[in-house]
Every structure is written in C-alpha cells, then in structure tokens.
NUDREN-117061 format. One record per residue: x, y, z of N, C-alpha, C in turn; residue in one letter. Coordinates in steps of 0.02 Angstrom, whole numbers, plus 32768, in hexadecimal, padded with zeros to 4 digits. Example, Ala and Ser with C-alpha at 12.3 -4.5 7.8 and 13.67 -1.06 7.14 Angstrom:
<rs>
82947EE4818682677F1F818682947F5B8186A 82827F90816282AC7FCB816582858002818AS 
</rs>
This chain:
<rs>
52D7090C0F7C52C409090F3552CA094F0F17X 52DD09550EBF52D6097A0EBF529609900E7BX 529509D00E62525D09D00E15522909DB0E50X 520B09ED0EA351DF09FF0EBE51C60A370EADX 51820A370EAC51550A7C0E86515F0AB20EE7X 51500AF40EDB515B0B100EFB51220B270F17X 51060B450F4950D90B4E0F8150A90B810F3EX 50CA0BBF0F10508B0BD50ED750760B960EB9X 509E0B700E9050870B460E61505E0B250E81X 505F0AFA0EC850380ADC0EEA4FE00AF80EE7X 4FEC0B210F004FB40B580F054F8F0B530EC7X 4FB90B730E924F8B0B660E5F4F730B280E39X 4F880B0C0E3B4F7B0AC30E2F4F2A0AAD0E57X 4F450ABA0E9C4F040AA90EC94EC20AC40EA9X 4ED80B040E884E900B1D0E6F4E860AF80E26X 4EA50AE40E124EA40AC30DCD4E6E0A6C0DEBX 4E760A710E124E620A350E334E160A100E1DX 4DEA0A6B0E184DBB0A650E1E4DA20A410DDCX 4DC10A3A0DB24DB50A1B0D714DB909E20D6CX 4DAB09CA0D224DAF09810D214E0D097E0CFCX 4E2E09B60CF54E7C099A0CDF4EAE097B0D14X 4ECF095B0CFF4F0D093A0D224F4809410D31X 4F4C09680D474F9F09840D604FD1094F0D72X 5013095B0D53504509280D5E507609550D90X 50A509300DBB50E309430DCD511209040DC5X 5147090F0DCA518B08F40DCA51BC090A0DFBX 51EB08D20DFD522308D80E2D525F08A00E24X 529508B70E3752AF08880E3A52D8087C0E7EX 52D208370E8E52F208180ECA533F08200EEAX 532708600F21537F08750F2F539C08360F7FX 53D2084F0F9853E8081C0FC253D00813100AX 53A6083E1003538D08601057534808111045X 532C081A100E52E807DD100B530207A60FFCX 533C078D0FEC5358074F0FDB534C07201003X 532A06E00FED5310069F0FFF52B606B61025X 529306F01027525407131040521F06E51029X 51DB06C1103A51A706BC100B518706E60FECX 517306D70FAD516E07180F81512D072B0F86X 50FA07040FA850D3073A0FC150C707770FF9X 5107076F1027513307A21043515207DF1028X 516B07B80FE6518B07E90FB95167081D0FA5X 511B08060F9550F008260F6650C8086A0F9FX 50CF084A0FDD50C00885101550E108CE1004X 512308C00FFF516308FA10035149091B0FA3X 513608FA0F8A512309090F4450E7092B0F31X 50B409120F6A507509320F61504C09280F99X 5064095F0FE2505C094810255006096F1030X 4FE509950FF44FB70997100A4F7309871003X 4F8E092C0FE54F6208FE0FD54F6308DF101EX 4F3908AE102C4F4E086B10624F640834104DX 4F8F0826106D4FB707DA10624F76079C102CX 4F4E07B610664F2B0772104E4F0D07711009X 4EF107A60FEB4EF607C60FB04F4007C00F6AX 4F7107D50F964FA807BE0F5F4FA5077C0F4DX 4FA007400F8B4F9B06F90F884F6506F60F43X 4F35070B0F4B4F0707100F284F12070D0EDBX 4F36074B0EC24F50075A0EA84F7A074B0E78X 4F9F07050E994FE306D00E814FAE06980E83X 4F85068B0E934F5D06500E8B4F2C06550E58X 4F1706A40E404F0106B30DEE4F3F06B70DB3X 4F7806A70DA94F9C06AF0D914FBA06F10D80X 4FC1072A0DAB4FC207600DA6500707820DB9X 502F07490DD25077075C0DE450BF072D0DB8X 50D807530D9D510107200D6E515E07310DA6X 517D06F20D9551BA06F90DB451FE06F00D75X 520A07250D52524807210D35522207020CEFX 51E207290CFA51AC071A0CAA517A06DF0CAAX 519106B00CEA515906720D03513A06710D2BX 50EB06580D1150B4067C0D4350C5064D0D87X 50D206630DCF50E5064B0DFE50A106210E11X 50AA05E90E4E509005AE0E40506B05B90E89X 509E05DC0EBC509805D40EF650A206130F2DX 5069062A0F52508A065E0F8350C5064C0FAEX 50E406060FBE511805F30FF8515105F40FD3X 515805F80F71519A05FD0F6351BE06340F6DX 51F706070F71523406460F99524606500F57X 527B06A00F69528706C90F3352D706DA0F4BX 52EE06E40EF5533406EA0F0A535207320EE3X 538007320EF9538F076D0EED53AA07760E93X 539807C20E80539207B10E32534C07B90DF5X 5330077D0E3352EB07750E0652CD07B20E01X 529B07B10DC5526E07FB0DBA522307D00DCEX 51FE080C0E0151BB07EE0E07518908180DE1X 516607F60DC0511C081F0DA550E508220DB6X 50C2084D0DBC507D08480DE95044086C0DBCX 5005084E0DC24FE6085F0D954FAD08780DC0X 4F9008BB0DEE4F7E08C40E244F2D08CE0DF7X 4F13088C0E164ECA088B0DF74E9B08A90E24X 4E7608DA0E2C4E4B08F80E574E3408B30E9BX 4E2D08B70EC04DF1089B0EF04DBA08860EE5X 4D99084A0F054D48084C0EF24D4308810EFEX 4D3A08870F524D0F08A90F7E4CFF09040F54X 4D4E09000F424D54094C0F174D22095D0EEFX 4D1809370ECC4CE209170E7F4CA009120E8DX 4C9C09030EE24C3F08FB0EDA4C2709530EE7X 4C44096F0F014C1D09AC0F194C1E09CE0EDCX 4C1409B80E8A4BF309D50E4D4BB209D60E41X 4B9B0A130E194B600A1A0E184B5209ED0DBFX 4B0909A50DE04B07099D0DA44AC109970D93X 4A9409BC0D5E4A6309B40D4E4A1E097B0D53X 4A0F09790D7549CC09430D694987095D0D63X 4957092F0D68492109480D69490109300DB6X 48E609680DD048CF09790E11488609550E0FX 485F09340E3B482C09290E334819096C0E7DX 47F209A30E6647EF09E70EA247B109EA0EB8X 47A209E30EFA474F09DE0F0847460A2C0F25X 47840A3C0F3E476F0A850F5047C10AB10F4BX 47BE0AE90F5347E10B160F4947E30B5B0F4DX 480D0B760F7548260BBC0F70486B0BDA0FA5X 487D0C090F9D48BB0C0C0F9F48D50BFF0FEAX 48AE0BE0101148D20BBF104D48C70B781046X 489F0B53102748840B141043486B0AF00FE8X 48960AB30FE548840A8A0FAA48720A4A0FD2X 48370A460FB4481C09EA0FC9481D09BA0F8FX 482C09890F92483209570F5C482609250F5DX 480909050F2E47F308AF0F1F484708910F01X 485B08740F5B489E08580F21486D08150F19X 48A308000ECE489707B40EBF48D9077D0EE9X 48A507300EEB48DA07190EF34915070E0EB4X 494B06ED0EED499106F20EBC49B4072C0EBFX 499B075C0ED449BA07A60ED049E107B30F26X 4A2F07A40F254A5407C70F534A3C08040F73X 4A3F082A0FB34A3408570FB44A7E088C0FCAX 4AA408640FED4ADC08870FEA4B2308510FC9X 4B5008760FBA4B96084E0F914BB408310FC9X 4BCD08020FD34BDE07C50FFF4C1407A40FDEX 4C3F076410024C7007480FC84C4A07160F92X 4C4707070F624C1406DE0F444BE707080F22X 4BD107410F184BA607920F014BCD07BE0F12X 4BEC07CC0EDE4C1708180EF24BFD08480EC0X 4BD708310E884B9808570E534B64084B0E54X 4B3E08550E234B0708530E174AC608530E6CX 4AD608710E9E4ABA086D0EC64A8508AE0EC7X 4A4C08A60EF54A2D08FA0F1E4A4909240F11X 4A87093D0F284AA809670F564AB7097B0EFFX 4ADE094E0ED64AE209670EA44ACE098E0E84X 4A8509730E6B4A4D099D0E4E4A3809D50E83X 4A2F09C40EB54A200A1D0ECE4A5C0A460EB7X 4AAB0A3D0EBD4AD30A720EBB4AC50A880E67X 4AA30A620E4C4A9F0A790DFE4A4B0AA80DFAX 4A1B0A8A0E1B49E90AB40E3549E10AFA0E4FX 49FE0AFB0E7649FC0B4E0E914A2F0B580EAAX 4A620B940E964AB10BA80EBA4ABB0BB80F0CX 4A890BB80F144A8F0BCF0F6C4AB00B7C0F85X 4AA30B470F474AA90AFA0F8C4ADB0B020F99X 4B1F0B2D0F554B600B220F714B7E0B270FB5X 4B4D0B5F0FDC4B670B8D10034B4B0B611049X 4B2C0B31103F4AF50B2210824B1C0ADC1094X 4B1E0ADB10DA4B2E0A8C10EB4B060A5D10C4X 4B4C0A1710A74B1609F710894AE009FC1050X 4AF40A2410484AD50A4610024A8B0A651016X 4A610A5010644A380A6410714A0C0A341087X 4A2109FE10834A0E09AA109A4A0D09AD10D3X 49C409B110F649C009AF114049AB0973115EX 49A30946113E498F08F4113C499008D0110DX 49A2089D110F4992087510C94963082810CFX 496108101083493F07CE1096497207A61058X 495D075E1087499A0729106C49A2072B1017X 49CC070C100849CC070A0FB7499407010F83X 498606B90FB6493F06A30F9D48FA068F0FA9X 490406DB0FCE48D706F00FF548A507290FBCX 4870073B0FAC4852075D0F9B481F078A0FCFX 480E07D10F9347E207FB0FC947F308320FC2X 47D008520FF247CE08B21001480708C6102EX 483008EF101D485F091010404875094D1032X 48A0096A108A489109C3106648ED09CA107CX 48F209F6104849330A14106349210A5A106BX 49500A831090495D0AD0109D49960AE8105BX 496D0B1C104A49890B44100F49AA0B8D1014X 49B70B93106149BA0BCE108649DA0BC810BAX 4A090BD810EB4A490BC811284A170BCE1154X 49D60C13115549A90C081186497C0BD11189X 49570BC61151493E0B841144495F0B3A1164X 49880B47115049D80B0A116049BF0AF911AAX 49C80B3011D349DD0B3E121D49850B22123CX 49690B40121D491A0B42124449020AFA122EX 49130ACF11F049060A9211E549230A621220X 495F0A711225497B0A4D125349650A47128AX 495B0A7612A5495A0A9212EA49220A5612FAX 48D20A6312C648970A4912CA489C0A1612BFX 48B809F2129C48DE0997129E48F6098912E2X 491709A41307492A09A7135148FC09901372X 48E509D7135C489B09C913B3485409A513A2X 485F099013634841094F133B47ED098A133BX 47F509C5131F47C009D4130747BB09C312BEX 47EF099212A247CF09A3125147B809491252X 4777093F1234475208F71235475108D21204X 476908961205477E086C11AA4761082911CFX 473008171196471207E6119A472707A7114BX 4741075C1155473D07451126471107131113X 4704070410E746E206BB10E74718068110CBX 4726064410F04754060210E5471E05CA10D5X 4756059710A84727054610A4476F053010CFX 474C05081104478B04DA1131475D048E1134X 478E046F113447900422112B47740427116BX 474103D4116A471103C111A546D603F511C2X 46AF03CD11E9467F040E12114694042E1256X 46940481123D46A504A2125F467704BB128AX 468F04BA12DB465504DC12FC4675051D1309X 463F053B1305463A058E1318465B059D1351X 468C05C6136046B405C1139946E60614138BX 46F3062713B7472E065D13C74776064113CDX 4795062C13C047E3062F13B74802065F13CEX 4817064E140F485E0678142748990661144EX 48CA0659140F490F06251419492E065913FCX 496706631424499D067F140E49D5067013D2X 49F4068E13A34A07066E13634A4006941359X 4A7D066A13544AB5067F13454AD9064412FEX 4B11064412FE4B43062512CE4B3F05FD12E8X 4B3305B712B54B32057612C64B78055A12DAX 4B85053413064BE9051E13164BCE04F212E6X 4BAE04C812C04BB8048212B14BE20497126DX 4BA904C7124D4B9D04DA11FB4BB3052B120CX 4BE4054011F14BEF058812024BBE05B211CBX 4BA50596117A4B8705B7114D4B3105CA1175X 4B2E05AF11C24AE8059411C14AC505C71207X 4A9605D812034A8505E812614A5C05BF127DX 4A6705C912C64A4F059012E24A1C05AC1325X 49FD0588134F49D7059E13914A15058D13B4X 4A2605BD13D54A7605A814054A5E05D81440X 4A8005BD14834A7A05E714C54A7E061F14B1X 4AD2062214914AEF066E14974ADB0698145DX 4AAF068B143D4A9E06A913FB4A6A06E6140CX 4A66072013E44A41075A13EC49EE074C13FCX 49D407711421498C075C14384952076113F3X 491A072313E349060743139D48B7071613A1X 489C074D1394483D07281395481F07151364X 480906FE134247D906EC1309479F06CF132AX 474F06F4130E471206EA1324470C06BB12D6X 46EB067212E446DE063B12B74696062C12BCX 466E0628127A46280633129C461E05F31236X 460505CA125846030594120645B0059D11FCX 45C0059611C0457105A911964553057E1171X 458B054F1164456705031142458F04D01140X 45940481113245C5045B113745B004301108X 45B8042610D845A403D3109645EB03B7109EX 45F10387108A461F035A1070466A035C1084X 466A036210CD468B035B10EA46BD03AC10E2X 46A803E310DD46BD041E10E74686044D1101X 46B3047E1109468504BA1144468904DB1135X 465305141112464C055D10FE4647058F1137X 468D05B81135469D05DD118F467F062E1183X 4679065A11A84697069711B046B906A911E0X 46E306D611DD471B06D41215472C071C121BX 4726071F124B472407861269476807881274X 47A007A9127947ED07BB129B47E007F812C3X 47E907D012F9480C080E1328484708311343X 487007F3131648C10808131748D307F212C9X 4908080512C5491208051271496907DA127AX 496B07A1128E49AC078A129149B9075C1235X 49FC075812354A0C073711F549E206F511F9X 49A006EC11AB499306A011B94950068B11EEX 493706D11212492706C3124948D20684123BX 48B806871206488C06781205488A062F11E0X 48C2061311C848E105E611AB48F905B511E4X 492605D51216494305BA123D491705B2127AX 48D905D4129748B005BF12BD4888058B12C2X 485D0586127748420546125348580502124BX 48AE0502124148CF04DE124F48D904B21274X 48EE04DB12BB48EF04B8130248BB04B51314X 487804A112FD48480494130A4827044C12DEX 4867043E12C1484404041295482B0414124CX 48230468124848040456120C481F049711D7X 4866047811AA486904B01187485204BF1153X 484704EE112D482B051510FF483B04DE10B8X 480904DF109E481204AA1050485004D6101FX 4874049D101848A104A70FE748EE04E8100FX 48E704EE103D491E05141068494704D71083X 497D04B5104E49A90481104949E704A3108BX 49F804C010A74A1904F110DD4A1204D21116X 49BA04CA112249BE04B7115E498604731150X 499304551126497504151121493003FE10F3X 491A044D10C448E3044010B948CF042D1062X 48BA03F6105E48B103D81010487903EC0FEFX 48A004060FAE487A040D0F88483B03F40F76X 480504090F6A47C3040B0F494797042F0F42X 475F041B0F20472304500F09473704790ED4X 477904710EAF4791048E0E6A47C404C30E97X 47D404C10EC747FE04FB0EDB485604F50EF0X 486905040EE848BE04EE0ECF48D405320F00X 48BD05520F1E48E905840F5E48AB05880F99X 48CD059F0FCD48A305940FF5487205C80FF0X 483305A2101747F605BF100E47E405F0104CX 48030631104147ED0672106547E706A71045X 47BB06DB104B479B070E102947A707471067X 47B0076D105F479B07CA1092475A07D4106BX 472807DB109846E507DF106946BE0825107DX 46FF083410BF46D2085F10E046FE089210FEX 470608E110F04743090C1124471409551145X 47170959116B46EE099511A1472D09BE11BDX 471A0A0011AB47510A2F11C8474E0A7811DFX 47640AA111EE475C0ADC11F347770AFA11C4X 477A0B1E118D47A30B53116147DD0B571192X 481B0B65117548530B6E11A048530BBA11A8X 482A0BD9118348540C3E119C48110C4411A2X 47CB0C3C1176477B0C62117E475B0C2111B2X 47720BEC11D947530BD7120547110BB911E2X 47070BBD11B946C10BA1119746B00B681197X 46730B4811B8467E0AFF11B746860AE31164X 46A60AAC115846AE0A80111A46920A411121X 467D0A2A10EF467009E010FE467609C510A5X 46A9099310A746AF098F105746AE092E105CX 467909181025467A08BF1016469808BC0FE2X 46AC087A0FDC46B808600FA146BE08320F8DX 468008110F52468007B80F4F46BA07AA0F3EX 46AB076D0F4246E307430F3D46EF07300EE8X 472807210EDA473406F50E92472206BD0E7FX 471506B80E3D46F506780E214704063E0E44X 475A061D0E57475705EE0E55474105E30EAAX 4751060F0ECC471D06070F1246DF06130F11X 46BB06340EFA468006370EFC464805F90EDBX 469305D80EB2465E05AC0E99465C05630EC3X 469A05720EFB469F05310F24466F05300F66X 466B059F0F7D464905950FBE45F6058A0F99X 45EA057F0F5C458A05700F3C4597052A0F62X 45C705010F3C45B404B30F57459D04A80F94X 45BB04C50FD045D804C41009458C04F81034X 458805361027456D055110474507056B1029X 4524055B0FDA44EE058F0FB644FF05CB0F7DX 44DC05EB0F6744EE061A0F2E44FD065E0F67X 44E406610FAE44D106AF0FC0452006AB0FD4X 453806F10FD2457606F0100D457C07221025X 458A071C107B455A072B10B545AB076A10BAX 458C07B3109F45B007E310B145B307FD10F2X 457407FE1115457408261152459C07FE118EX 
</rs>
C-alpha cells in the first residue's frame, strides 16, 4: 500500500491519542494486498492498534471502502481501492481519565483515603465501565493516583456492594496496604440479608471461576483457598440478618459462600437471590474496616452505616440497632 504515515507521524499521532480527536489515515490498495481481508489490510495501515480493535472499528462504521462504510472485517480487497480509517481511541485508553465526583471521605491524609463507597458505584473500569468509575474520581482527586498501581485501589467491593473502603494515596502506602491484605492483618466486617435461616457457621470452600457460568464464581476444588466467619443475628420471614468476618478477600467471596450454602443474599439475582424488603441489589454493606496506618502503623478502626434502602430492610429483619462491632 501506499499514502503510509511514517514512523514520526506515527509517533505523533500516538500522543494526539490522548484526546478525545479522531485521526484519519488513508491508503490505497497496491498488488502485493490484492484479494487480502481488509481487516488484515487495516493491520499494515495501523499495526499499532490490535486486530481485534480494528474489527471493532469496521463494525462502528469507521472504515469506508472507495467512500462506503465497509460492512465486514472478512471482505477482500482489491487492488486500486482507497481505504479510510477513522482511528477512534480505545475504551480501555479512555477509562484511565480523571473525572470529577463527589467523594463520600471518612478519613484522610496524604498516604491513606477511606471511603463510604455507595452502591452502584464501579470501583475499577472493566468492559461494560470504562467511566464514570472509583479509579476515575480518585485520578481527578489527588495527582499522585496517576502515578500508583491502579490508581491506588488495594481492594475493592462489588458494584453493588456498599461501605467503607481504603485506598493508598502513596507507592509506600500502596506497598504496606498490600502487603497487610496478604498476611490478612487488615479486618473487614459486613453485615448481609440472605434468604432462609442461617446458622452461624465458618465457611471454608475454596472459590474460583464458575465452568458452568463464566460471569459467575463458584466453590470449586481448584479454586483459591477463602474463609468467611457467618455469625446470624435474627431471622423473620423467611430471611437472615448475617454478619460475616473475611479472612480472605476472593472475588464475590461472601456472596458466593452464602450461596453454596442454600442461602443467597436478598435480591443478588447472580447467584439466585430475589428480590425483597424494597431492595433491588444485593443486600451487603462493609460496616466495618480495622487496620494499621500503612507508613505511622497507627491502629485505625473506621464504621460505616449502611444506606437507606438497606438499613431500612435490615429494621424489618433484624431491628433499628446495627451491630458495628
């Protein structure tokens, strides 16, 4: 082909990237690509995208053939034709922007932010959230997240999941959070409503990727080792007001334990559990996080009630008190 941009132009372009504009290239079809699929073509055109991305690409209408938006990555190309490409940034490119929200901050300073996320709130960009997530709002929060793995996210909790959580605001912070997640000195307690009566029990089943449901985890042989201490505090109407200690922090882990036990969490449709008591996501809270300061070693201990629409399901269920310690 020829009309190829050259290894500067490339370059600069790449930095142009960072924006929201759209860079075009062109070419036209010499005899060396004659009869090629043209999402082959578009490799040699713009090899430092991925294939699967260009596909992408021609399936947003973003590639025209001889001025017509092409239909298909398997059409072949003949020699002659001019290709156009309309090189639209990446998600993935797009989520690591910093975008403003409002922080709910229970504590703070320049190693260590704790937070009341709400549910509904992503904590990291995934396919399906590539904005509006955590990670977002911290990089718009304080400039150090740019620089930190993860923006500084040393754990997270499910989407719709609510509660107290801390990120590291500092590479040392980063490192010493981790480390203490490891050796399971840092202590998170939640409170759940799970369908049926639950008896008080320790849970330790190992939990990996479900084979059935790949979106799902499951108690499997080969799955990572993971504890949850289950201790129920009241039961009406055919649900169970839990608290549940983690001693391992696997994806789900407290969702997916309850589960294989018969009894999942109200309204956590994932792994089987129906809605009620006014609650439309599943019913888990972080009510409770114990830690060491990551650089001054200081003990921490930070609560945090829960939101209206749980709090007003664990009254039915348990009572008005809710049992922080």
């Amino acid at each position: 082909m020829n009309d190829l941009p050259d290894a500067a132009a490339a370059a600069g372009e790449d930095e142009s990237a960072a924006d929201d504009s759209i860079e075009k290239r062109s070419a036209v079809v010499d005899a060396a690509l004659h009869g090629e699929r043209l999402d082959r073509v578009l490799v040699t055109l713009a090899g430092e995208f991925s294939r699967s991305h260009l596909q992408h690409l021609i399936d947003l209408g973003h590639v025209q053939v001889d001025g017509q938006r092409a239909a298909t990555a398997s059409r072949r190309v003949r020699v002659g034709q001019r290709i156009e490409l309309e090189l639209v940034p990446t998600d993935e490119s797009r989520a690591f922007r910093a975008q403003p929200m409002a922080l709910a901050v229970l504590y703070e300073d320049e190693h260590l932010l704790v937070l009341d996320k709400p549910a509904g709130l992503v904590v990291h960009p995934a396919p399906g959230n590539w904005s509006g997530t955590l990670l977002n709002g911290l990089l718009a929060h304080h400039a150090a997240a740019a620089t930190l793995p993860r923006g500084g996210i040393v754990h997270r909790l499910d989407k719709d999941t609510s509660g107290v959580m801390m990120v590291g605001k500092s590479l040392p912070a980063v490192t010493a959070l981790v480390r203490d997640i490891a050796a399971r000195d840092v202590h998170r307690r939640y409170l759940a409503l799970a369908h049926g009566t639950v008896a008080s029990q320790r849970v330790d089943a190992p939990i990996g990727r479900d084979p059935a449901v790949r979106v799902r985890m499951a108690v499997v042989a080969s799955g990572k080792p993971a504890r949850t201490d289950v201790e129920c505090l009241a039961t009406q109407e055919g649900i169970s007001a839990v608290r549940c200690i983690l001693h391992t922090g696997r994806t789900h882990q407290i969702r997916v334990h309850l589960a294989s036990r018969g009894h999942p969490l109200v309204a956590d449709a994932v792994y089987g559990g129906r809605a009620a008591l006014g609650l439309v996501r599943q019913a888990l809270h972080a009510v409770r996080l114990e830690l060491a300061h990551p650089v001054t070693r200081e003990p921490l201990v930070f609560q945090c009630a829960p939101p209206p629409d749980f709090s007003a399901a664990w009254r039915v269920i348990a009572g008005v008190t809710i049992p922080f310690e």
